[in-house]
C-alpha positions in Angstrom: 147.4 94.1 118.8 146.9 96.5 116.2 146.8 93.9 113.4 144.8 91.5 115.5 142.0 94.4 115.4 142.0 95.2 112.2 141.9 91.5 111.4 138.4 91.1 113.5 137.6 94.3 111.6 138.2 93.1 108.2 136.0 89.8 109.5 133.3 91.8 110.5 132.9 94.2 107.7 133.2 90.5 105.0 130.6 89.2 107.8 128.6 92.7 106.7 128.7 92.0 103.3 127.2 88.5 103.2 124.6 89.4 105.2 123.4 92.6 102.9 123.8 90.2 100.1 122.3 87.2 101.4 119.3 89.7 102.6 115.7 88.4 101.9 112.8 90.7 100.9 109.7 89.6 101.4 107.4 90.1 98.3 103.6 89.7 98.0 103.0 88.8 94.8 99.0 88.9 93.7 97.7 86.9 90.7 94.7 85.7 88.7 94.3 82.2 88.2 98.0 81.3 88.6 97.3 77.5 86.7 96.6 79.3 83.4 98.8 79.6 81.2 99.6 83.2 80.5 101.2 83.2 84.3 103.0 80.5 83.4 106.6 82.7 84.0 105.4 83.1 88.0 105.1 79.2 88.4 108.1 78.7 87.0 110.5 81.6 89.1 108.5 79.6 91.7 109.0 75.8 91.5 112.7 76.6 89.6 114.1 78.6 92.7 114.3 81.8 90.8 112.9 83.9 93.5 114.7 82.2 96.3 118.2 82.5 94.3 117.4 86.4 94.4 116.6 86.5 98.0 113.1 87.2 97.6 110.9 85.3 100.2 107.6 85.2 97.3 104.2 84.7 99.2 101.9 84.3 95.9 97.8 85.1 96.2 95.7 83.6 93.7 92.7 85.6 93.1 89.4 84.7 91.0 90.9 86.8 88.4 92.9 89.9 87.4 90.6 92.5 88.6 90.9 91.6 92.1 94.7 91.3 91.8 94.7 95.1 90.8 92.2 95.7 93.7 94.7 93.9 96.6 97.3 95.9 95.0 95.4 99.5 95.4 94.2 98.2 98.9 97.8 97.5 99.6 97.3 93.4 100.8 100.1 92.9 97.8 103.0 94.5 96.7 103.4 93.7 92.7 100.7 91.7 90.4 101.6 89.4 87.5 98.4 90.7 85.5 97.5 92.7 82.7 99.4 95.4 81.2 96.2 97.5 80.3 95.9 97.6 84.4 98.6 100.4 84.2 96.9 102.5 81.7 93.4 102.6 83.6 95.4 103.2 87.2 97.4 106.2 85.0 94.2 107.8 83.7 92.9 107.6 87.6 95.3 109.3 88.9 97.3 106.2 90.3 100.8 106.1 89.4 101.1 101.6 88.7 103.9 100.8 86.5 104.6 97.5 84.9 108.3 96.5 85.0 108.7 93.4 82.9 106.6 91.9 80.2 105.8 88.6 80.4 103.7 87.9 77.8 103.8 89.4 74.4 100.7 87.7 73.0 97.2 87.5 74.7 96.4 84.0 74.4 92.7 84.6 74.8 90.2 83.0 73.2 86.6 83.3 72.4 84.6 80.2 71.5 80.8 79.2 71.5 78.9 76.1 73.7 79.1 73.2 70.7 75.7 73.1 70.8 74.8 76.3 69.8 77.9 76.5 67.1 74.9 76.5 64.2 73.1 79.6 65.9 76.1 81.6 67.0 78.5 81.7 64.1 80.5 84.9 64.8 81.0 87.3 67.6 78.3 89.5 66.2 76.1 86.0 67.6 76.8 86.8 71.3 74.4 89.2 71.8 71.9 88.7 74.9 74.4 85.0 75.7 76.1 84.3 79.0 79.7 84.8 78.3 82.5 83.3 80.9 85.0 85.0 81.7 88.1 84.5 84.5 86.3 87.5 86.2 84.3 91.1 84.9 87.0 93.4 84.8 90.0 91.2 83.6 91.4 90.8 80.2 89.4 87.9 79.5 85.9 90.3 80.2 87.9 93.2 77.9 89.1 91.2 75.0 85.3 89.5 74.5 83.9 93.2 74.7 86.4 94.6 72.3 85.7 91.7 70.4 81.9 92.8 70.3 82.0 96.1 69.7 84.4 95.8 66.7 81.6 93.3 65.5 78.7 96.0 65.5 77.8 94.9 69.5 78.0 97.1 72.6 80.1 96.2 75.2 76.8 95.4 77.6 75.1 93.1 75.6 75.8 90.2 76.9 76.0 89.7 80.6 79.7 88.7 81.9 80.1 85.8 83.7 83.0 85.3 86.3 83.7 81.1 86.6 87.3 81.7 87.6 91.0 79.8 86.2 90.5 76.9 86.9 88.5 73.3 87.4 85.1 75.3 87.8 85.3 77.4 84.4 85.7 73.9 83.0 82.7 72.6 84.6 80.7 76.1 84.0 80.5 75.0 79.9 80.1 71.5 80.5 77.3 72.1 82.9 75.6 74.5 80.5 75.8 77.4 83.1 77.4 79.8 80.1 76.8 79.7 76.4 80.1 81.0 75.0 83.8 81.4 77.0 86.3 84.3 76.5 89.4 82.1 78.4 93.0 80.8 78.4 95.0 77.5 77.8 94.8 75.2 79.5 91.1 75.4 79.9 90.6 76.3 76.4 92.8 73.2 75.2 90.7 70.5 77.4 87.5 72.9 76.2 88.3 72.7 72.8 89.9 68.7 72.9 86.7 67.2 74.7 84.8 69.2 71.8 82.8 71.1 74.2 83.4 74.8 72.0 83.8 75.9 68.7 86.6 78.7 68.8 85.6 82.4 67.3 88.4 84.1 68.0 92.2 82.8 69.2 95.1 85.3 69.9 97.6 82.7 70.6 99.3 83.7 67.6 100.5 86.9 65.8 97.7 86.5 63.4 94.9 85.8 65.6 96.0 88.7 67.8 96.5 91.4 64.7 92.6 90.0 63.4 91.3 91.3 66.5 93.1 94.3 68.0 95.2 95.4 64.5 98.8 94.8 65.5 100.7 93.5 68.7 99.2 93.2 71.8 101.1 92.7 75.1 99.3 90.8 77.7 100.2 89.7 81.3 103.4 92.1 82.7 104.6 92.3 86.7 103.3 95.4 87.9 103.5 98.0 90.8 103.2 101.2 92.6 105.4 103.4 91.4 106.1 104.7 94.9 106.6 101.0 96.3 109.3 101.4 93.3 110.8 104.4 95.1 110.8 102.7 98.2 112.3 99.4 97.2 114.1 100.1 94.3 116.5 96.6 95.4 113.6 94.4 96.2 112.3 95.2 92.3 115.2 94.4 90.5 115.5 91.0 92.4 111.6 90.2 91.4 112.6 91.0 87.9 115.4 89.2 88.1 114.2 86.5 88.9 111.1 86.7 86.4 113.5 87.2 83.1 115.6 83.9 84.8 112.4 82.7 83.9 111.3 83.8 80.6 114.8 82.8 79.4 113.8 79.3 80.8 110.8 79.1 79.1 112.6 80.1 75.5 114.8 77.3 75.9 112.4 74.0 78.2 110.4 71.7 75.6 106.7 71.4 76.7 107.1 68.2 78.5 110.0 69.7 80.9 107.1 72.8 81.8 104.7 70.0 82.2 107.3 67.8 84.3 107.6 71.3 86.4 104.2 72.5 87.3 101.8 71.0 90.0 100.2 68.3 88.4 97.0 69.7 89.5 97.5 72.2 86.5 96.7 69.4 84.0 93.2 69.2 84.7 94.3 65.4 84.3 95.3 65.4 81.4 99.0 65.5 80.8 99.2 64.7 77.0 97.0 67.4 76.8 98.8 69.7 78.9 101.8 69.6 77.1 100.0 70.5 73.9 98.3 73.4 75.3 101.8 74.6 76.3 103.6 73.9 72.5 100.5 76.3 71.5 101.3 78.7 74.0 105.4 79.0 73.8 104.9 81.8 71.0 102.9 84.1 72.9 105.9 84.7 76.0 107.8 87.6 75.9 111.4 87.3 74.4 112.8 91.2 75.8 110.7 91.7 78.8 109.9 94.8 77.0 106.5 95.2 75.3 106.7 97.6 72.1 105.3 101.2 71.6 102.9 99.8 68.8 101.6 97.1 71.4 101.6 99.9 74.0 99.4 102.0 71.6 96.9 98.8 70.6 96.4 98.6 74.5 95.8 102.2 74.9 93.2 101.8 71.7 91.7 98.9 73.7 91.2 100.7 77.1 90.0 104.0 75.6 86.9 102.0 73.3 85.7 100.0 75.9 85.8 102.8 78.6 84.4 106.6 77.9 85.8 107.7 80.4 89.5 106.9 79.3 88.6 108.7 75.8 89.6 112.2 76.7 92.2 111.0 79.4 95.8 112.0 78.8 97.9 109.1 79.3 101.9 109.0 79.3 103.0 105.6 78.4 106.5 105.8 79.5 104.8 106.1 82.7 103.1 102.7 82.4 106.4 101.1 81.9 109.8 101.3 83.8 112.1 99.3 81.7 115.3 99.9 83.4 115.3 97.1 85.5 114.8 95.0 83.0 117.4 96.2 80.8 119.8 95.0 83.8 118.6 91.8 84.3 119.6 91.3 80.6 122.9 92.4 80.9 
């Protein structure tokens, strides 16, 4: 009898066991304009099972841009963002303690080009002035990079009015249609921009040297972000969403641009294929290979915010508060 028990014992705790493992946390994951590009690492945890294998149940919210990911994140209708690391340095200097926890991409891959038609008259950045820029949405690193852009080019942040035309379709159709003279944007709606020879490019950080031109040194771009107190509160649930986010940046090192093009909704082509899967061979430099940003790219951000914003200038901001790297220091184990 006695062994009988503890048998049925032993069952139950195993039983136990599977069940805490097998657990799924439910993650609201905000983002803005999941076809472009620089998310590419959410599609793929996505469509490659990543999140599943971790136990994460992902519900993804694409918003017009990354702005209004930070904002559903503060207004608590998300849990993490795939956005902008520079999001963590404003929250910081407002009081609001939002962490990023995994880099994802160690490049911008924004770039800044001109309506063809007006290529002759605007020639540089120092050209924009008084023109209706595009932008994924005011507020977002597209809108920060074109002012920075500006105001290292003798310009002031304000003027030229910012134009929000989204990720997708419509910010293709917003420079074909003439509604904007110039585009501050990401691949792939630069690459079918650029191949249908609707813009000359100004500026392109989609490589080392692009990015040092413009902001002096590294930059890091998009990063998974959160409250630091939704940290506290589900320290588990994080390192399974960075888990499964470094599963796939280490996919991403090692899949040829036709296997991310094979793997993506084909609505992200714009329908193009061919096309796609060159914007994405541009792209493959700009992911992140540690899921760790550096301290000099930390500091070119911080330069970034503090220009554009006065209000940031006097602000004292810790950055080993804007990034928690212990969780992805496991997930490279």
């Amino acid at each position: 009898m006695q062994r009988r028990s503890f048998l049925l014992g032993a069952a139950a705790a195993l039983s136990l066991g599977r069940t805490a493992r097998a657990e799924t946390v439910k993650v609201r994951i905000g983002v803005g304009g999941k076809p472009l590009l620089y998310y590419l690492p959410l599609t793929v945890a996505e469509r490659k099972g990543f999140f599943k294998e971790e136990g994460i149940e992902a519900e993804i919210n694409d918003f017009g841009g990354g702005a209004r990911s930070l904002q559903a994140l503060i207004g608590g209708s998300v849990d993490v963002v795939a956005g902008a690391y520079e999001h963590t340095l404003r929250m910081q200097a407002k009081g609001q303690d939002v962490r990023a926890v995994c880099e994802l991409g160690r490049l911008p891959a924004i770039v800044i080009g001109v309506r063809k038609d007006l290529a002759n008259t605007v020639k540089s950045v120092a050209d924009l002035k008084g023109r209706k820029i595009g932008v994924t949405a005011p507020g977002s690193s597209t809108a920060l990079a074109v002012q920075f852009a500006m105001i290292k080019a003798g310009l002031k942040a304000t003027d030229a009015p910012l134009i929000g035309i989204g990720g997708g379709a419509g910010a293709i159709a917003a420079m074909k249609k003439g509604e904007i003279d110039a585009v501050s944007h990401l691949d792939p709606v630069i690459a079918k921009l650029e191949a249908d020879g609707d813009i000359k490019v100004l500026v392109d950080t989609r490589t080392d040297e692009g990015t040092r031109q413009l902001f002096g040194g590294p930059n890091p771009a998009a990063v998974v972000y959160t409250k630091q107190d939704w940290i506290e509160r589900h320290g588990v649930g994080t390192q399974k969403v960075v888990n499964a986010f470094t599963k796939a940046l280490k996919w991403v090192a090692t899949a040829s641009p036709e296997e991310i093009a094979d793997l993506v909704p084909p609505t992200y082509h714009f329908g193009d294929r061919a096309l796609y899967v060159q914007a994405v061979r541009n792209s493959l430099a700009t992911y992140s290979r540690t899921g760790i940003p550096s301290r000099d790219g930390m500091n070119s951000v911080l330069e970034l915010v503090r220009t554009l914003d006065p209000e940031l200038q006097g602000a004292q901001i810790d950055l080993a508060r804007t990034f928690e790297d212990r969780f992805v220091k496991r997930a490279m184990e």
